[in-house]
MARLO-500281 format. One line per 2 residues: their letters; for each residue x, y, z of C-alpha. Coordinates in Angstrom, 1 decimal. Example, Ala and Ser with C-alpha at 12.3 -4.5 7.8 and 13.67 -1.06 7.14 Angstrom:
<pts>
as = 12.3 -4.5 7.8; 13.7 -1.1 7.1
</pts>
This chain:
<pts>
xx = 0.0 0.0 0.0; 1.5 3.8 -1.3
xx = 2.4 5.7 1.7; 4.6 8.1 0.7
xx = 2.3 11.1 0.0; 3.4 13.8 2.1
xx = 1.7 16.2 4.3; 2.7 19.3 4.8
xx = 2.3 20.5 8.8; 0.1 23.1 9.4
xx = 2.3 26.3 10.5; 1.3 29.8 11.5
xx = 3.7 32.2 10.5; 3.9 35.5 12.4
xx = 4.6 38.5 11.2; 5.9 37.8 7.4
xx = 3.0 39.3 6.0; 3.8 42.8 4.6
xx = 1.9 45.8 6.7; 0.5 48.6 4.7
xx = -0.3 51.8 6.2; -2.1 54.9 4.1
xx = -1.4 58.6 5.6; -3.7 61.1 4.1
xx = -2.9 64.4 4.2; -2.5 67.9 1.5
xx = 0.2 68.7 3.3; 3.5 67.2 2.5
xx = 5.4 68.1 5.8; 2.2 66.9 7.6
xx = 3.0 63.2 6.2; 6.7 62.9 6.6
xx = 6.3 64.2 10.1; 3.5 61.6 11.0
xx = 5.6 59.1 9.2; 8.7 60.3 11.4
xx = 6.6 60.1 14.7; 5.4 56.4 13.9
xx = 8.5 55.0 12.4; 10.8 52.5 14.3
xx = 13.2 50.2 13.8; 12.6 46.3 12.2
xx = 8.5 47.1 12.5; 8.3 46.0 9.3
xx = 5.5 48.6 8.3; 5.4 50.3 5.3
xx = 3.8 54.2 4.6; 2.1 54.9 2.0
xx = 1.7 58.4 1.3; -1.4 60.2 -0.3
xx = -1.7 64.2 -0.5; -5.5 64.5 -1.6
xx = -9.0 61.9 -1.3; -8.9 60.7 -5.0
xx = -5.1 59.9 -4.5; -6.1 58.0 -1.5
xx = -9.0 56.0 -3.1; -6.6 55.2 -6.1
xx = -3.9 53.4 -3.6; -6.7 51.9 -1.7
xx = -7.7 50.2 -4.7; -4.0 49.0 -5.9
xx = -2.6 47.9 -2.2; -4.0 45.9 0.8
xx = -3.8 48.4 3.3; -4.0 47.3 7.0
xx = -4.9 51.0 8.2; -5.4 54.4 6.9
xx = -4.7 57.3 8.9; -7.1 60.1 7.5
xx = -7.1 64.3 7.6; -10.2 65.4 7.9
xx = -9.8 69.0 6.3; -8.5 68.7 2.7
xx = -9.4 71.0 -0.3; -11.2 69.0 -3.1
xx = -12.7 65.5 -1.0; -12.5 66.1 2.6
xx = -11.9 63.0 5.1; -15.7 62.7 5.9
xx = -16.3 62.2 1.7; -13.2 59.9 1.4
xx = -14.4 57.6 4.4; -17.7 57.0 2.8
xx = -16.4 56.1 -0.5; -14.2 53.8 1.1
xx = -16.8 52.5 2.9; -19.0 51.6 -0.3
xx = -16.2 49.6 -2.0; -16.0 45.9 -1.0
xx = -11.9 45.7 -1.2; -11.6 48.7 1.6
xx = -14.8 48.1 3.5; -12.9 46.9 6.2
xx = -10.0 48.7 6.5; -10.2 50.6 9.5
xx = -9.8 54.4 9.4; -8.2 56.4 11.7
xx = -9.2 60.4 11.7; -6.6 63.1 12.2
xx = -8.0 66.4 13.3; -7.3 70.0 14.2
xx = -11.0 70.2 14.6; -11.8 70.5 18.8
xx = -13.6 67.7 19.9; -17.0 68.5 19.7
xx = -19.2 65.8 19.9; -21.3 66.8 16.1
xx = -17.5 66.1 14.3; -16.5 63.2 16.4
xx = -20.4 61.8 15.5; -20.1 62.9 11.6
xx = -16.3 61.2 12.0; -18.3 58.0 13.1
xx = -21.0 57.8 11.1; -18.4 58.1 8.1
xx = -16.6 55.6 9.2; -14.1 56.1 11.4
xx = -12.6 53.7 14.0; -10.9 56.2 16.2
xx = -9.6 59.6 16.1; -6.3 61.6 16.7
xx = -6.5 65.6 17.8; -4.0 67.5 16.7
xx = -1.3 68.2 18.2; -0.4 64.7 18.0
xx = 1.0 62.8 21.4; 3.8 60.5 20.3
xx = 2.6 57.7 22.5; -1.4 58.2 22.1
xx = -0.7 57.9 18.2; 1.9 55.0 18.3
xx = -0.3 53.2 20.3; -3.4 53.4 18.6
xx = -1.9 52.5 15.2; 0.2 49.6 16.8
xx = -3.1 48.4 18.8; -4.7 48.1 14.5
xx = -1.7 46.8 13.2; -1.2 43.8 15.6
xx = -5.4 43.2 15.0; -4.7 43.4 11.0
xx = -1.3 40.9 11.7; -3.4 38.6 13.7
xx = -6.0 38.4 11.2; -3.7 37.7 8.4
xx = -2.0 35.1 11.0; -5.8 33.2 11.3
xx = -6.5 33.9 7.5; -3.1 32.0 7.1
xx = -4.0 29.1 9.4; -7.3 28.8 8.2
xx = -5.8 28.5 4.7; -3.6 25.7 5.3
xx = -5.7 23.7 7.5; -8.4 23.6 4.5
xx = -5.0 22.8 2.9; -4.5 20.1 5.3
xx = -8.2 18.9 5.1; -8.0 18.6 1.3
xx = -4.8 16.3 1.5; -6.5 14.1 4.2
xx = -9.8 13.8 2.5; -7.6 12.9 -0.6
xx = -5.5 10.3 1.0; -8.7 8.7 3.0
xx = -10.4 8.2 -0.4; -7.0 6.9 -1.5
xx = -6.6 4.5 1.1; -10.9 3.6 0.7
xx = -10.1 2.9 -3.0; -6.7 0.9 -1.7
xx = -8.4 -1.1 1.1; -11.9 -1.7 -1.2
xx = -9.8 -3.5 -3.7; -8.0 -5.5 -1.3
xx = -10.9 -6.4 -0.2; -12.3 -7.2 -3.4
xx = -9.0 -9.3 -4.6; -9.0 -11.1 -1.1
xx = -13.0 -11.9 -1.5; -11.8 -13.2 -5.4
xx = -8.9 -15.3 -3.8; -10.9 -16.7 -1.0
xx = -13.9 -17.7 -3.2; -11.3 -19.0 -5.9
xx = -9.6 -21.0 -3.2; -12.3 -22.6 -1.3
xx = -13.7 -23.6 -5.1; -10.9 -25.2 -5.8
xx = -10.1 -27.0 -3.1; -13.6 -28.8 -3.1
xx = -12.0 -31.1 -5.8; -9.3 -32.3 -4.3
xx = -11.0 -32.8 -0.9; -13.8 -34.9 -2.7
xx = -10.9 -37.1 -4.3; -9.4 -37.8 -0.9
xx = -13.1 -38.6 0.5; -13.7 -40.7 -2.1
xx = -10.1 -42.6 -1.8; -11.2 -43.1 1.6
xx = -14.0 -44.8 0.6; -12.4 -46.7 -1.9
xx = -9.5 -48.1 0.8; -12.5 -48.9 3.1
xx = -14.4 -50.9 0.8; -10.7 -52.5 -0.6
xx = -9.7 -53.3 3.5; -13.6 -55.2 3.8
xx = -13.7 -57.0 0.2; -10.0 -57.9 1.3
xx = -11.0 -59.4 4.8; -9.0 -57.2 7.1
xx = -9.5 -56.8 10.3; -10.7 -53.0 11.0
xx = -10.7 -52.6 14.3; -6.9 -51.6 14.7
xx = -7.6 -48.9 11.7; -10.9 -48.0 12.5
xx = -10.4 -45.0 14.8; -7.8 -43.7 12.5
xx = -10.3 -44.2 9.7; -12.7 -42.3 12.0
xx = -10.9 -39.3 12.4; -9.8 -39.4 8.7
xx = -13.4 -39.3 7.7; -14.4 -36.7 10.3
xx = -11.8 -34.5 9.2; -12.4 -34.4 6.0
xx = -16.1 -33.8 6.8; -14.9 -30.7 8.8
xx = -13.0 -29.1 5.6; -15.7 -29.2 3.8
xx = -17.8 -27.4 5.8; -15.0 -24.9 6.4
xx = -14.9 -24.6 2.7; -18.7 -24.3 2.4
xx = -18.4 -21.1 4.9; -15.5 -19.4 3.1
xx = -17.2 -19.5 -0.3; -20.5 -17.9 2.0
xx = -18.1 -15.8 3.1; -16.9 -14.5 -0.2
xx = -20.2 -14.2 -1.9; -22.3 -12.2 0.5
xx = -20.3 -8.9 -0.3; -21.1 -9.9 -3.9
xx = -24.7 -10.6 -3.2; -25.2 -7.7 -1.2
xx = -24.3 -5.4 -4.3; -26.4 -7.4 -6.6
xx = -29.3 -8.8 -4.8; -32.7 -7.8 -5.2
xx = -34.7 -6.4 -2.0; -38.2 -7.4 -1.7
xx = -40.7 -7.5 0.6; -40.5 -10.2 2.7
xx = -42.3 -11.8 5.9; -40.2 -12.2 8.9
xx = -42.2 -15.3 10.1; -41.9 -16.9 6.6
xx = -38.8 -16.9 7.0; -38.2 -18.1 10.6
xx = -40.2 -21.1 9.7; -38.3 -22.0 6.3
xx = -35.3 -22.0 8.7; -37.4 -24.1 11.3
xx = -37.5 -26.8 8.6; -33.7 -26.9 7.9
xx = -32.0 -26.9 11.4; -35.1 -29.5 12.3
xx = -32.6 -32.2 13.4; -31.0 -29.6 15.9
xx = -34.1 -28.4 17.2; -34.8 -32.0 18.3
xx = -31.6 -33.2 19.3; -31.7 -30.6 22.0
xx = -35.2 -30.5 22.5; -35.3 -26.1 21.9
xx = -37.9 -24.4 22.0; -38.4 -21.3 19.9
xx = -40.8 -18.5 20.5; -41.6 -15.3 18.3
xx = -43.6 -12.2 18.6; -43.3 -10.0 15.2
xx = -46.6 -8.3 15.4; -44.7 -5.0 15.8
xx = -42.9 -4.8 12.4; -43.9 -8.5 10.6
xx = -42.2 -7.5 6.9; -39.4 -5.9 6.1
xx = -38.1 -4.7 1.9; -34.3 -7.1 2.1
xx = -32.6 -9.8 0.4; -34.4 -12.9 1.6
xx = -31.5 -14.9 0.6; -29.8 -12.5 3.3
xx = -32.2 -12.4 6.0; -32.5 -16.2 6.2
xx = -28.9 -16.2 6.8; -29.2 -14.1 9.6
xx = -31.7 -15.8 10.6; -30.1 -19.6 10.5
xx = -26.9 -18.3 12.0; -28.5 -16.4 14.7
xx = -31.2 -19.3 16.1; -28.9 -22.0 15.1
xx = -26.2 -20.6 17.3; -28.3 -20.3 20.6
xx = -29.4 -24.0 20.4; -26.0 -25.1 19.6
xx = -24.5 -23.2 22.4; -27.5 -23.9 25.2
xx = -26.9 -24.4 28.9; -26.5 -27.9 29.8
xx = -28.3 -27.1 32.8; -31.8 -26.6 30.7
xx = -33.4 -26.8 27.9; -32.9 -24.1 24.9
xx = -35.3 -21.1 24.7; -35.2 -18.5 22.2
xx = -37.1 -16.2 22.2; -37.0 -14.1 18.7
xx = -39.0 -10.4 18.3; -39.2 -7.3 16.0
xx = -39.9 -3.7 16.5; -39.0 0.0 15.5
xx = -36.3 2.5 16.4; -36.4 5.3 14.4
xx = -35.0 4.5 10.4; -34.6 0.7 11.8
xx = -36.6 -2.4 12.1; -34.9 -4.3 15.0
xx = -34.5 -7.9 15.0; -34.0 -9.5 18.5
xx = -32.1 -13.1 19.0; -32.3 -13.6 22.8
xx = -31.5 -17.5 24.3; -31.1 -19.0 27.9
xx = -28.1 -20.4 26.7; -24.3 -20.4 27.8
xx = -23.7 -16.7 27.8; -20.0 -15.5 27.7
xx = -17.9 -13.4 29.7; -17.2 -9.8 28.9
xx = -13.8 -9.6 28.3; -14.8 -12.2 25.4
xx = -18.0 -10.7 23.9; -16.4 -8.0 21.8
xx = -14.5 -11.5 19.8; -17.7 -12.7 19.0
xx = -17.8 -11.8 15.3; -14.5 -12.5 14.8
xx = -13.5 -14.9 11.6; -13.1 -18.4 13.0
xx = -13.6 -17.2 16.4; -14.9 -20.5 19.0
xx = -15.1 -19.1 22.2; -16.6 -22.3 23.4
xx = -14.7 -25.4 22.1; -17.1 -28.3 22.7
xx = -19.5 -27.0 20.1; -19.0 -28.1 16.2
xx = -18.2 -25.7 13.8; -16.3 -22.7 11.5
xx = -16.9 -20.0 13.9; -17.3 -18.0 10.2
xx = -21.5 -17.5 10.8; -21.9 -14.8 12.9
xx = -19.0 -13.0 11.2; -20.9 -13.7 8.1
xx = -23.9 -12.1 9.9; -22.1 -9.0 10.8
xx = -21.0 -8.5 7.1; -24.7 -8.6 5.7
xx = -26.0 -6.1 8.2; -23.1 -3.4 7.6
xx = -23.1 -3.7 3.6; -26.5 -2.7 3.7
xx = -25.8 0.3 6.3; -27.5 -2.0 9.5
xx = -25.4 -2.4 12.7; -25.8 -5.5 15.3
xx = -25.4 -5.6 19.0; -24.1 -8.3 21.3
xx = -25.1 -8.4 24.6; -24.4 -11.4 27.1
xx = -24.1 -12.5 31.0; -21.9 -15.7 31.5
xx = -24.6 -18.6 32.7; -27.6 -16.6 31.9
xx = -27.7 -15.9 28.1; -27.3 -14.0 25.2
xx = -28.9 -11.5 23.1; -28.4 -10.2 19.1
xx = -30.0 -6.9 18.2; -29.7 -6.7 14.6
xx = -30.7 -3.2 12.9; -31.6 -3.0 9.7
xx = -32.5 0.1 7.9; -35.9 0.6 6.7
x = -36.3 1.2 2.9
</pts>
């Protein structure tokens, strides 16, 4: 599997972004002495100067300003005019603007200043460390901002990659999947031939031992355990191809409308022998949701693994009960399994669907059913719960979604 696509780390970089500031003033000396006033070393700010309004609205438009600092009293556009236009284009709307005054403070200018769109203003004659600190309290907000656009920025960055290298890895691990389901179901198919070679060589050396008059009782365990085994790989071969094929099914089975008790008692008829060789008894209840639209193919296997699996793994203390039910929880008809049967402990119950997971020995088979199970229900966007209490019993809760 490709991992080598790199991802760059998410970094905020302070203070690398270049700060703008505009003066506005007619008066030449006025700039280079406000300039002179704010300047200081490695600040890594740089003036802009503008000596009338429509010289200030032309930079505005060319540069990215962080703040302008604004006369009010100019010949042509005054400040007032200036902020207003400013105000009305969408690239300077939210540059904050700064007012620098002779004007006294009377409350109609300071409201006019405001209502222009001003952030602040400065009287003349300037303080040093009222102005500087002012225009250093804007630029650190404009730095920060660009600091969070930055971050922002790359963490979309960031999302993007990770997005890509999920769907990456999805298409990756969806074809493995795929090639392992081939493999499997290639496998298991071809082993069935030479598996029914070997049983039927068995049979042959059995019948050639008996027409040959030999004494079987020396060989006759062996032969036994030959014959048992052999019965034992087939069925492991049986559940691998089942395996294999439900992901296949899943994607190309038709859903239909089908009856829950229809079902239980086609798979009543096929796991008769195991209903009477340990006497069970099996009650259900699905007057509460009795159909459901799904693969009947699918739901009788969840069906046969589930009831088959709490009479096989009963209490020997008492007979099996299973008690099977439906119902409705919001977009899901529930299916509920619930026995009287062994139970298991809860460090084990999480193992339960596990691939050729036996948690209890004694019992005959793959362990490959209820992982089976667990495979129908999620490829058709169901879950299934497990809950269990060692001696007491078991319950399945499987939740498929409604159509």
């Amino acid at each position: 599997m490709n991992t080598d696509h790199d991802i760059k780390p998410l970094t905020i970089h302070t203070n690398v972004h270049p700060v703008r500031v505009l003066l506005v003033d007619d008066k030449p000396e006025n700039l280079v002495s406000l300039e002179s006033l704010l300047v200081e070393e490695g600040d890594n700010i740089t003036y802009l100067f503008a000596n009338s309004g429509e010289e200030a609205l032309k930079i505005a438009l060319q540069e990215e300003l962080a703040l302008v600092l604004l006369d009010v009293q100019m010949p042509g556009m005054n400040g007032y005019e200036v902020a207003r236009y400013l105000r009305d284009i969408s690239k300077t709307r939210q540059v904050p603007i700064i007012f620098v005054t002779a004007i006294s403070e009377q409350d109609a200018h300071v409201i006019e200043g405001f209502e222009a769109g001003a952030v602040d203003f400065l009287f003349k004659p300037l303080h040093p460390y009222v102005t500087k600190a002012k225009v250093g309290a804007f630029v650190r907000f404009y730095q920060q901002k660009k600091e969070l656009e930055h971050a922002n920025r790359e963490t979309r960055e960031l999302n993007q990659q990770l997005e890509q290298r999920v769907q990456e890895r999805t298409s990756q691990l969806t074809k493995v999947n795929k090639d392992l389901d081939n493999f499997v179901y290639t496998a298991s198919h071809d082993l069935k031939a030479p598996i029914n070679n070997i049983e039927g060589l068995m049979t042959a050396l059995q019948e050639t031992l008996e027409e040959n008059e030999v004494d079987l009782q020396d060989v006759a365990p062996i032969l036994d355990m030959i014959t048992d085994a052999i019965g034992r790989f087939k069925e492991t071969l049986v559940d691998l191809t089942e395996v294999a094929k439900v992901q296949h099914e899943e994607q190309t089975g038709v859903a239909e409308n089908v009856s829950f008790k229809a079902i239980l008692e086609d798979v009543k008829v096929h796991i008769k022998d195991l209903i009477l060789k340990y006497d069970a008894t099996i009650e259900a209840n699905f007057s509460a949701a009795p159909e459901i639209v799904f693969s009947k193919k699918n739901l009788r296997s969840i069906f046969y693994n589930l009831i088959s699996n709490s009479i096989k793994y009963s209490s020997p203390d008492r007979k099996p009960e299973v008690v099977i039910t439906t119902s409705i929880e919001g977009n899901y008809t529930v299916l509920s399994v619930r026995d009287n049967g062994l139970g298991l402990r809860k460090q084990d119950q999480n193992k339960v669907f596990g691939m050729f997971k036996r948690l209890h020995a004694h019992v005959e088979g793959t362990g490959v059913g209820l992982a089976i199970v667990k495979r129908i229900v999620e490829n058709c966007d169901g879950k299934i719960k497990f809950e269990s209490e060692l001696g007491v019993g078991s319950e399945f809760k499987v939740y498929l979604k409604q159509e």
